[in-house]
C-alpha positions as CSV (number, residue, x, y, z in Angstrom):
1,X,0.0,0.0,0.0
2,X,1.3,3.8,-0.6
3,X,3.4,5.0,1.8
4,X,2.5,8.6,3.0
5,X,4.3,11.4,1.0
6,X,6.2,13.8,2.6
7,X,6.4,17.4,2.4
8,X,7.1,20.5,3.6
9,X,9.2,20.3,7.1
10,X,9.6,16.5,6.7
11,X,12.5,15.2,7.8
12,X,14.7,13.3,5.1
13,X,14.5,9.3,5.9
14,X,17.3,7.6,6.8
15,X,19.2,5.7,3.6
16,X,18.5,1.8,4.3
17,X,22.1,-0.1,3.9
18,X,22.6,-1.9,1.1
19,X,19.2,-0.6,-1.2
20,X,19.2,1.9,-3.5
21,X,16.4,4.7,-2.8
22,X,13.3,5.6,-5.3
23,X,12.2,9.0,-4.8
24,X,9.1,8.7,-6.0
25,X,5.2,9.9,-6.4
26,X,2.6,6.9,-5.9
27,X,0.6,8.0,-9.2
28,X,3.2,9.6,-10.9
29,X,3.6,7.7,-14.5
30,X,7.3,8.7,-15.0
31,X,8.0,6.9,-11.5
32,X,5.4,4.1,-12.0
33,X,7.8,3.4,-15.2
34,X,10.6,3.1,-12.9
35,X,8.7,0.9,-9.9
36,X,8.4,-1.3,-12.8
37,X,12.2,-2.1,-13.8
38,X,12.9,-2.2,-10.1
39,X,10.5,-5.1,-9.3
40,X,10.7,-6.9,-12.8
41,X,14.5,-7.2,-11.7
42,X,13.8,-8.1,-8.5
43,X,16.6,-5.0,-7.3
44,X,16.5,-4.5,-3.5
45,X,15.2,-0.9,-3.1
46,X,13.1,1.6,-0.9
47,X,10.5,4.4,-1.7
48,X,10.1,7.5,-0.5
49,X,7.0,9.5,-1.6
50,X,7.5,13.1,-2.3
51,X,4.5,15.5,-2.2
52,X,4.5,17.5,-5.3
53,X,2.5,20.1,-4.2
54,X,4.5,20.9,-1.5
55,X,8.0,19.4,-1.3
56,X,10.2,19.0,1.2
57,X,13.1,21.1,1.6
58,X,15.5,18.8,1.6
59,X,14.5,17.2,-1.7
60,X,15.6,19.8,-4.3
61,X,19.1,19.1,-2.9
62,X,18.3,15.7,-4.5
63,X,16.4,17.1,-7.9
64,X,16.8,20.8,-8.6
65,X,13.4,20.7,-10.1
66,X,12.0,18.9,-7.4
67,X,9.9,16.3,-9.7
68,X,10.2,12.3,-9.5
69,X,11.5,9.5,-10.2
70,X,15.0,10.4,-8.7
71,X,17.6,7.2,-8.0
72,X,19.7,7.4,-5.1
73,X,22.2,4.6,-5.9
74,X,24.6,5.7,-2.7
75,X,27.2,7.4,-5.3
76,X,25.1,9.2,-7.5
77,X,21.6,10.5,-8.5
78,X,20.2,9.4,-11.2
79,X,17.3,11.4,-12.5
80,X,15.0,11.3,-15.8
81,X,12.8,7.6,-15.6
82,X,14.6,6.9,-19.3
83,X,17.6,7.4,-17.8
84,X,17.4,5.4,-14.5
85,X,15.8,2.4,-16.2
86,X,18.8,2.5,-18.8
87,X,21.2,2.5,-15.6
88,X,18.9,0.0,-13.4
89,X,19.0,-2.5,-16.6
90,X,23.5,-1.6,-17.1
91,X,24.0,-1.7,-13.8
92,X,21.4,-4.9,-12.7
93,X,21.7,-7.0,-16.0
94,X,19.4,-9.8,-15.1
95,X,17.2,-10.8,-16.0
96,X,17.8,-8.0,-19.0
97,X,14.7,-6.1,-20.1
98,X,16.5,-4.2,-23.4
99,X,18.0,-6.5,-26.1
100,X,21.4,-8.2,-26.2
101,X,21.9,-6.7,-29.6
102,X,23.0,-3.5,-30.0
103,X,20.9,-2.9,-33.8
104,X,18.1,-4.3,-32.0
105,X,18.7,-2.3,-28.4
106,X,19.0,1.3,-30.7
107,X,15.0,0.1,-32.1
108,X,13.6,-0.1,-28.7
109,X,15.5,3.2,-27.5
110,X,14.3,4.7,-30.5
111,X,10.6,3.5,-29.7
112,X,10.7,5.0,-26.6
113,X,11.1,8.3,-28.0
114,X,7.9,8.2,-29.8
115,X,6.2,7.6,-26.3
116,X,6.6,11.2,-24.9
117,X,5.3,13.2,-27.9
118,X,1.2,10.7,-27.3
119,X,1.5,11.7,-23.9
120,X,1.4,14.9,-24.7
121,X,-1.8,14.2,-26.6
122,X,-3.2,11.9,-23.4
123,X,-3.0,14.7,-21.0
124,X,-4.6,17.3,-23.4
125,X,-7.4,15.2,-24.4
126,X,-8.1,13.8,-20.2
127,X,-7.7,17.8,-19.0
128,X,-10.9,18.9,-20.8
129,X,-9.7,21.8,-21.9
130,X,-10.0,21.4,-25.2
131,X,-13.4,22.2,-27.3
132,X,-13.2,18.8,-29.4
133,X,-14.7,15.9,-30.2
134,X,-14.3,12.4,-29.1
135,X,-13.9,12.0,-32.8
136,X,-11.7,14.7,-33.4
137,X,-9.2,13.3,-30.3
138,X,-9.7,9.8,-32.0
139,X,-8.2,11.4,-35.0
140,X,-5.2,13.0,-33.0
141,X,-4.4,9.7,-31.8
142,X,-4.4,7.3,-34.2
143,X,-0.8,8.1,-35.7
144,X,0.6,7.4,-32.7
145,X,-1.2,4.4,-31.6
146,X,0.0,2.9,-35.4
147,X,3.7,3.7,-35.1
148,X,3.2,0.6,-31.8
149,X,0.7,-1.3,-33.6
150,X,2.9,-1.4,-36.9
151,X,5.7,-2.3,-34.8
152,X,4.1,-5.5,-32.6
153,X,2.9,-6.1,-36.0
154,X,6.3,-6.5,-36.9
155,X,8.2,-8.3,-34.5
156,X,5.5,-10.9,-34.1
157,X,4.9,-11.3,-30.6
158,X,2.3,-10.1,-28.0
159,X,5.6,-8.0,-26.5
160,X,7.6,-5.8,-27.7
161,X,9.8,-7.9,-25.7
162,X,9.1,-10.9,-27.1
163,X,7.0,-13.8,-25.5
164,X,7.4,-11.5,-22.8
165,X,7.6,-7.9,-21.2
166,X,10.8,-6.3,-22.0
167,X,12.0,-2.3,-21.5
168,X,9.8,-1.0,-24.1
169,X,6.1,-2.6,-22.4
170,X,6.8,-1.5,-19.2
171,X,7.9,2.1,-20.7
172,X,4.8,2.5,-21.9
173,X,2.4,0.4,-19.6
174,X,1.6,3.4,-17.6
175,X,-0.2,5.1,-20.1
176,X,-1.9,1.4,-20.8
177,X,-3.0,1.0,-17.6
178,X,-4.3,5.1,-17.5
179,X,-6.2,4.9,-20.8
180,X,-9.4,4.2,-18.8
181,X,-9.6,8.0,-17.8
182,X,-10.2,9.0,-20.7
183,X,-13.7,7.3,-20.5
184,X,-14.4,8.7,-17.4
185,X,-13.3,12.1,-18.4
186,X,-15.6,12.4,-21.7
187,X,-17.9,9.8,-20.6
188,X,-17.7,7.1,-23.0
189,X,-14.7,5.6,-25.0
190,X,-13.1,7.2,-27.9
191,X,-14.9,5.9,-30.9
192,X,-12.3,3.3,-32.6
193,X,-13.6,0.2,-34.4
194,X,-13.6,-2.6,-33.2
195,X,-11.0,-3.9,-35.3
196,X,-8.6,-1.4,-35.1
197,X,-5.4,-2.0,-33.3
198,X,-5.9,-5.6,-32.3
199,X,-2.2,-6.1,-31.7
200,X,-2.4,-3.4,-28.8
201,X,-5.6,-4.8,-27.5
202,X,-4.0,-8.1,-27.0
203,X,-1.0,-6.3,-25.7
204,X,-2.9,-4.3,-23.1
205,X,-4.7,-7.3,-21.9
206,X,-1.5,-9.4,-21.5
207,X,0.0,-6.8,-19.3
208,X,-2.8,-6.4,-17.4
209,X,-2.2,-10.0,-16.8
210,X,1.6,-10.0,-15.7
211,X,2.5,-10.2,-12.2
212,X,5.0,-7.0,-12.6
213,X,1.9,-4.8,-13.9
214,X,-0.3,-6.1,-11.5
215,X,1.2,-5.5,-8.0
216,X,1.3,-2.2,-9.2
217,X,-1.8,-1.8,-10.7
218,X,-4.7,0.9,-9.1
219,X,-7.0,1.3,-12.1
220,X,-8.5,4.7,-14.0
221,X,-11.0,5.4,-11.5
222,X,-8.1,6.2,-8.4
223,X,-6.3,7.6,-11.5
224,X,-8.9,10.3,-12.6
225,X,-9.3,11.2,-8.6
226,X,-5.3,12.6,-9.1
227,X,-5.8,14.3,-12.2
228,X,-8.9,16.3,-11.0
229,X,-6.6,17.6,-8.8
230,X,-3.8,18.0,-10.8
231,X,-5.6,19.7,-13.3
232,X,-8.2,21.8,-10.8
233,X,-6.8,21.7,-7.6
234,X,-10.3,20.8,-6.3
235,X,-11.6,17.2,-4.8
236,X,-13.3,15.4,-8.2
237,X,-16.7,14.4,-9.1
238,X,-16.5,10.9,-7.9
239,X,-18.2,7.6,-9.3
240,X,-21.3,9.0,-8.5
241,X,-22.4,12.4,-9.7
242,X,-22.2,15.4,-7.7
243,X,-25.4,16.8,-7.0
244,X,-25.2,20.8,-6.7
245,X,-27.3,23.9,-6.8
246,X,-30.0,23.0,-10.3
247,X,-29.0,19.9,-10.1
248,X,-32.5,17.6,-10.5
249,X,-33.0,15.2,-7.6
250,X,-32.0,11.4,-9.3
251,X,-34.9,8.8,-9.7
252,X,-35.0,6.5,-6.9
253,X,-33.6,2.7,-7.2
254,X,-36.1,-0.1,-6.5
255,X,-34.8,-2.1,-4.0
256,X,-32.2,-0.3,-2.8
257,X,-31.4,1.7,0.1
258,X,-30.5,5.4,-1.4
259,X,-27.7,7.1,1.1
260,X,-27.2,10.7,0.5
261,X,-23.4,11.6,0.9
262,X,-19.9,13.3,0.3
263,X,-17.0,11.7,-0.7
264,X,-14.8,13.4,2.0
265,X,-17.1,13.0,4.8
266,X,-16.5,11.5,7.5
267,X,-19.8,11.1,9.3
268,X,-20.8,10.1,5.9
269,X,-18.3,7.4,5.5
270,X,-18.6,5.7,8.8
271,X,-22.4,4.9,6.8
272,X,-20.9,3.9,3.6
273,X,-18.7,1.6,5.5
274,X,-21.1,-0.2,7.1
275,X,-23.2,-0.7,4.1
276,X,-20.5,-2.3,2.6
277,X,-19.5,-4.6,5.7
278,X,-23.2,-5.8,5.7
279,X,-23.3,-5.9,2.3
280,X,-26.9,-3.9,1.7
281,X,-28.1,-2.6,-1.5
282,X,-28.0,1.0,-2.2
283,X,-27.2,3.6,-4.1
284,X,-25.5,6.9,-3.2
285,X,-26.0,10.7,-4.5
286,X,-23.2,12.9,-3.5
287,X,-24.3,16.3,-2.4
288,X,-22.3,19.7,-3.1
289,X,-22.1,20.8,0.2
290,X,-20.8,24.1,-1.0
291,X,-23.7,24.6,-3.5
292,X,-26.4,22.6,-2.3
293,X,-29.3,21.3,-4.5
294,X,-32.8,23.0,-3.7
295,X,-34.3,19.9,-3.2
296,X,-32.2,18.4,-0.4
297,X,-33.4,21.0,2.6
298,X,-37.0,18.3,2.1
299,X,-34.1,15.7,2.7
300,X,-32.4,17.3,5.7
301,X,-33.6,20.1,7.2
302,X,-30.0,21.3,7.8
303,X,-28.9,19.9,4.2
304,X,-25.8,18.2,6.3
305,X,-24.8,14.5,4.9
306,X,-25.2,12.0,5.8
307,X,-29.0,11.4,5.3
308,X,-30.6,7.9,4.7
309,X,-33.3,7.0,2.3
310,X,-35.1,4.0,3.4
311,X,-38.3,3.9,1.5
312,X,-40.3,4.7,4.0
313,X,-38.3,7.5,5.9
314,X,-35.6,9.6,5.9
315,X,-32.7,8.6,8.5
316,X,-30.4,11.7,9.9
317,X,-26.8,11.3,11.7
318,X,-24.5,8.9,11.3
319,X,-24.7,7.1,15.0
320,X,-28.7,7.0,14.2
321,X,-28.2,6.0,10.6
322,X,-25.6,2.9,11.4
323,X,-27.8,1.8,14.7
324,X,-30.9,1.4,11.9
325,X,-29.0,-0.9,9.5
326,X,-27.3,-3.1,11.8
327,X,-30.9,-3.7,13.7
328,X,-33.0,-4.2,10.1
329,X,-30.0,-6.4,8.7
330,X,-29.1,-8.6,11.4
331,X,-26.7,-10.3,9.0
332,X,-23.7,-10.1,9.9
333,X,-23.6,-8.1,13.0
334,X,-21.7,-5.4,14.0
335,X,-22.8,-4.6,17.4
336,X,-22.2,-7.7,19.9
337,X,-25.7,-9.7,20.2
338,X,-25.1,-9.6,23.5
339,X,-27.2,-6.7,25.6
340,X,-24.1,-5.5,27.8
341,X,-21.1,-6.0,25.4
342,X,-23.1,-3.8,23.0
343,X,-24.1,-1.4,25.6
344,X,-20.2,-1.1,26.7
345,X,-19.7,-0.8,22.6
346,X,-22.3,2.0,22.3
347,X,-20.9,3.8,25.1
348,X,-17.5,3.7,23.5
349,X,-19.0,5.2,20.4
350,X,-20.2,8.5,22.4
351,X,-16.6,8.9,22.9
352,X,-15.8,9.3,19.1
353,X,-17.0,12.6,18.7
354,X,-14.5,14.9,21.2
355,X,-11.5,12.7,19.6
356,X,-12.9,13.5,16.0
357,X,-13.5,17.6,17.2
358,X,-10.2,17.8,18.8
359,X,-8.2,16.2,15.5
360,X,-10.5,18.5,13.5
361,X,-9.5,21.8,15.9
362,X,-5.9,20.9,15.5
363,X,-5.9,20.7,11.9
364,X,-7.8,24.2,11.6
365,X,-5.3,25.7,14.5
366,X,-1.6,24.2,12.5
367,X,-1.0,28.4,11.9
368,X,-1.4,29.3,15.5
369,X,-0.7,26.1,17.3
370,X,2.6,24.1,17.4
371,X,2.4,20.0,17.0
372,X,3.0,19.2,20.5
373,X,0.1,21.4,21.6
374,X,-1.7,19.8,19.3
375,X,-0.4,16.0,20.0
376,X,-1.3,17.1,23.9
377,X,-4.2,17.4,23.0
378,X,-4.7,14.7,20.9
379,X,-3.3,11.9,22.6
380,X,-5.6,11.7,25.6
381,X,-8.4,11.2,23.1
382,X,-6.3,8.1,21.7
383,X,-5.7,6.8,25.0
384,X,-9.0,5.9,26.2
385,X,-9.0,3.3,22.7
386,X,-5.9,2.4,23.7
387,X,-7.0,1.1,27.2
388,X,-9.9,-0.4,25.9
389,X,-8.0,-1.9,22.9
390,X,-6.0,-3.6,25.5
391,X,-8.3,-4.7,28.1
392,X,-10.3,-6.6,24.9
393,X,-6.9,-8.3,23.9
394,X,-7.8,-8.7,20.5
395,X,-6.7,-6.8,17.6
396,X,-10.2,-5.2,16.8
397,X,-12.9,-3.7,18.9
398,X,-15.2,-6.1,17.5
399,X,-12.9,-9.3,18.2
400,X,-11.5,-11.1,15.5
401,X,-13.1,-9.0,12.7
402,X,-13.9,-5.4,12.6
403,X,-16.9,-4.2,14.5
404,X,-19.3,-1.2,14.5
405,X,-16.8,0.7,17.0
406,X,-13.7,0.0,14.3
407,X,-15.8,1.4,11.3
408,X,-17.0,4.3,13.2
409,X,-13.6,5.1,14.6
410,X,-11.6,4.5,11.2
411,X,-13.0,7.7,9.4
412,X,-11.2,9.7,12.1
413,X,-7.8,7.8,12.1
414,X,-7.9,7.9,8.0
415,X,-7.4,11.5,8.7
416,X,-4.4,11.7,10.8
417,X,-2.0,12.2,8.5
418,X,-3.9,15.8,7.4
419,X,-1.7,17.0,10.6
420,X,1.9,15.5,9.3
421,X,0.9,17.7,5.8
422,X,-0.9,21.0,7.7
423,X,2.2,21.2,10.4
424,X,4.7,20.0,8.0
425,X,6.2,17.6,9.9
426,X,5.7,13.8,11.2
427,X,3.4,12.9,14.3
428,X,6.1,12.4,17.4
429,X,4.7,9.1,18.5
430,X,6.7,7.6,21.1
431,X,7.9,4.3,19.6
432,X,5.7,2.5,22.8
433,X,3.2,5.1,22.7
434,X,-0.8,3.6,21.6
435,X,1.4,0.4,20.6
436,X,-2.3,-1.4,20.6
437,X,-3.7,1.4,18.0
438,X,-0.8,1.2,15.9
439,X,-1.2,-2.3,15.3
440,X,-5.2,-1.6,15.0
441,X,-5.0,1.3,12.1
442,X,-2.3,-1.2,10.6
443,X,-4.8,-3.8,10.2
444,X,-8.0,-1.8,9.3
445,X,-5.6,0.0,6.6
446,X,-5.2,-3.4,4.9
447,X,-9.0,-4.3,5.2
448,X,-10.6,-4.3,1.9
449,X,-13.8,-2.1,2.9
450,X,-11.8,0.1,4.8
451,X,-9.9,0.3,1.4
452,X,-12.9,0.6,-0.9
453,X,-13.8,4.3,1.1
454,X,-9.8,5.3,1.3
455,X,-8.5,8.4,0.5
456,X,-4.9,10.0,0.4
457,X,-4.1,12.5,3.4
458,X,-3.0,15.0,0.4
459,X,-6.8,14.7,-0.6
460,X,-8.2,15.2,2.5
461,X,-6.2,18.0,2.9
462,X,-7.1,19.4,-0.2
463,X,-10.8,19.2,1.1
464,X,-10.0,20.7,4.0
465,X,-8.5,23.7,2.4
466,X,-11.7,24.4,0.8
467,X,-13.4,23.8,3.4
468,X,-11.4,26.9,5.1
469,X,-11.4,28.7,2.1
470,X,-15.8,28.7,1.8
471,X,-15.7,29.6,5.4
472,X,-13.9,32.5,4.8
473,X,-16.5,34.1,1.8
474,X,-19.2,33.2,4.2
């Protein structure tokens, strides 16, 4: 899973002995080209995010520019993906992803070059800046795409490797593995036929399928969440619409539950997470909290998220909301069935709301507060899991699996790194300090509906600058 990306005020990592260092951005392409080479060789390495945005200070020492992929190698920096992959394939010659032959290792370098220039043609068309037609970008791209298809034509194989990936696939798998944005940026795929470019079809398709590719795969949708930002600073329309001011209010699904929500949340997560843990049909309509739809005041009379459409009635708060579903689907429980282990669980739950004020206080105090203040005030909050972490003796509040107390406390430990990125510096946990939580947020981090609902702390951050920012025209 991504490692958190540091920025401005973080300290520079130790080197680890004995592994070269990748400086790197999780969804950067250019890196992802180089993550690639470094597992397909198997090299011993580490990876230490960079935030973009907001680098640290250190790091220009290490690229002038400040961009990724940069190559510590303990000697030198090497900097430029072509130029680290050509020194990670020199340098670590098995197994070797460029051809023995030198004729034949000049074609793929000279392949590589035509990469950059349909890039250029991917971002333009995925920003939406430009007034064209799907038909018209089709048009744009086709050269390009047959200048590759021509050449697997050529050679023969499903590679451009050969029977398998070489320097060349993984080069340009990035761009493979982003061409799904494009769909969700103009809403439908650009109109090819169906029997144009086969060879790159099958060739997309066979590296979705190799191992290398696929430990490192995210897919367009997390993809398109990154270049929203990129492109408009601003948290993106997610998978489903956002509803804002003239916005019509959607049709109802039969049979389904209908949750009324924002992607960023957190009240409004804790719901979406236990509708996935239960498994309950619905549907969700993400609300512009900014510019509300008319409609929604006859939702909720404060037009807040989350609200709960249940057929029958309209559900407000998250505490009532979660209560509801896990008494009218009894399957798979996430309260104890037993009276007083779920009284002691509810009573647990009131004290979720001064921990999530008081991270949410210290986040909107980082100008006028330093991070011990904050962490004294923080860590109290944290202790009273701890202890009762501890006294349960198993590694979630709900036992063996997660429980309603760990889905309504996750939301607010997602969030913790917002503080690393608003004070500019990382959280001074004591190594033995909330040993029990650490192992906790470990484990609900690598729980797959915890996973479904993540988002980056440079998102969330990003939210809450706006957040800040509408407060402020208010």
């Amino acid at each position: 899973m991504p490692q958190p990306h540091l920025t401005t005020g973080s300290p520079q990592p130790p080197k680890i002995e004995g592994k070269l260092r990748l400086y790197s951005m999780e969804y950067c392409p250019y890196a992802h080209r180089v993550r690639l080479v470094l597992n397909a060789k198997n090299i011993p390495h580490d990876i230490v995010n960079i935030n973009l945005i907001n680098q640290p200070e250190w790091y220009f020492k290490i690229h002038p520019q400040g961009y990724v992929p940069a190559l510590d190698t303990g000697s030198q920096i090497v900097i430029e993906s072509l130029h680290i992959c050509d020194f990670l394939d020199e340098k670590y010659p098995s197994p070797p992803l460029f051809p023995q032959d030198p004729a034949s290792k000049q074609r793929d370098k000279d392949l590589l070059k035509k990469i950059q220039p349909m890039h250029g043609v991917f971002l333009r068309c995925i920003s939406l800046n430009e007034n064209k037609s799907l038909e018209e970008w089709a048009t744009e791209f086709v050269p390009h795409l047959e200048t590759f298809e021509t050449e697997l034509s050529n050679r023969g194989t499903t590679f451009f490797g050969g029977e398998k990936p070489g320097m060349v696939d993984y080069m340009l798998w990035p761009w493979g593995e982003r061409v799904g944005t494009i769909v969700i940026a103009h809403g439908q795929q650009l109109p090819f036929a169906s029997d144009q470019f086969p060879l790159l079809r099958k060739w997309r398709k066979a590296m979705r399928g190799d191992p290398v590719c696929d430990g490192l795969y995210y897919g367009p949708e997390k993809y398109w969440k990154i270049i929203q930002i990129k492109f408009r600073k601003a948290p993106p329309e997610y998978t489903d619409c956002l509803i804002d001011s003239g916005s019509q209010q959607p049709l109802k699904v039969d049979g389904k539950l209908r949750l009324y929500s924002a992607e960023f949340c957190p009240y409004a997560q804790r719901v979406r997470l236990v509708l996935k843990a239960k498994n309950i049909p619905h549907d969700i309509v993400n609300i512009s909290l900014s510019h509300k739809p008319e409609w929604y005041s006859k939702i909720h009379p404060e037009e807040k998220v989350p609200a709960l459409d249940t057929g029958t009635k309209i559900i407000i708060e998250s505490l009532d909301i979660v209560e509801f579903l896990d008494e009218q689907y009894p399957k798979n429980p996430l309260y104890p069935l037993e009276p007083e282990a779920k009284k002691r669980d509810q009573e647990l739950v009131k004290k979720l709301s001064p921990l999530s004020d008081a991270l949410f206080k210290c986040v909107l105090s980082h100008k006028v507060k330093t991070l011990g203040q904050c962490m004294a005030e923080l860590v109290p909050q944290f202790e009273i899991f701890e202890t009762e972490l501890a006294a349960r003796g198993s590694p979630f509040f709900g036992g063996r699996t997660p429980g309603m107390v760990d889905y309504l406390l996750w939301p607010t430990c997602e969030r913790l790194g917002v503080l690393a990125i608003a004070y500019g510096e990382q959280l001074p946990f004591d190594e033995n300090q909330l040993k029990f939580l650490k192992k906790w947020n470990k484990a609900m981090f690598e729980n797959p509906i915890c996973q479904e609902t993540y988002h980056e702390p440079e998102e969330h951050w990003i939210v809450v600058q706006q957040k800040l920012n509408f407060l402020k025209t208010k």
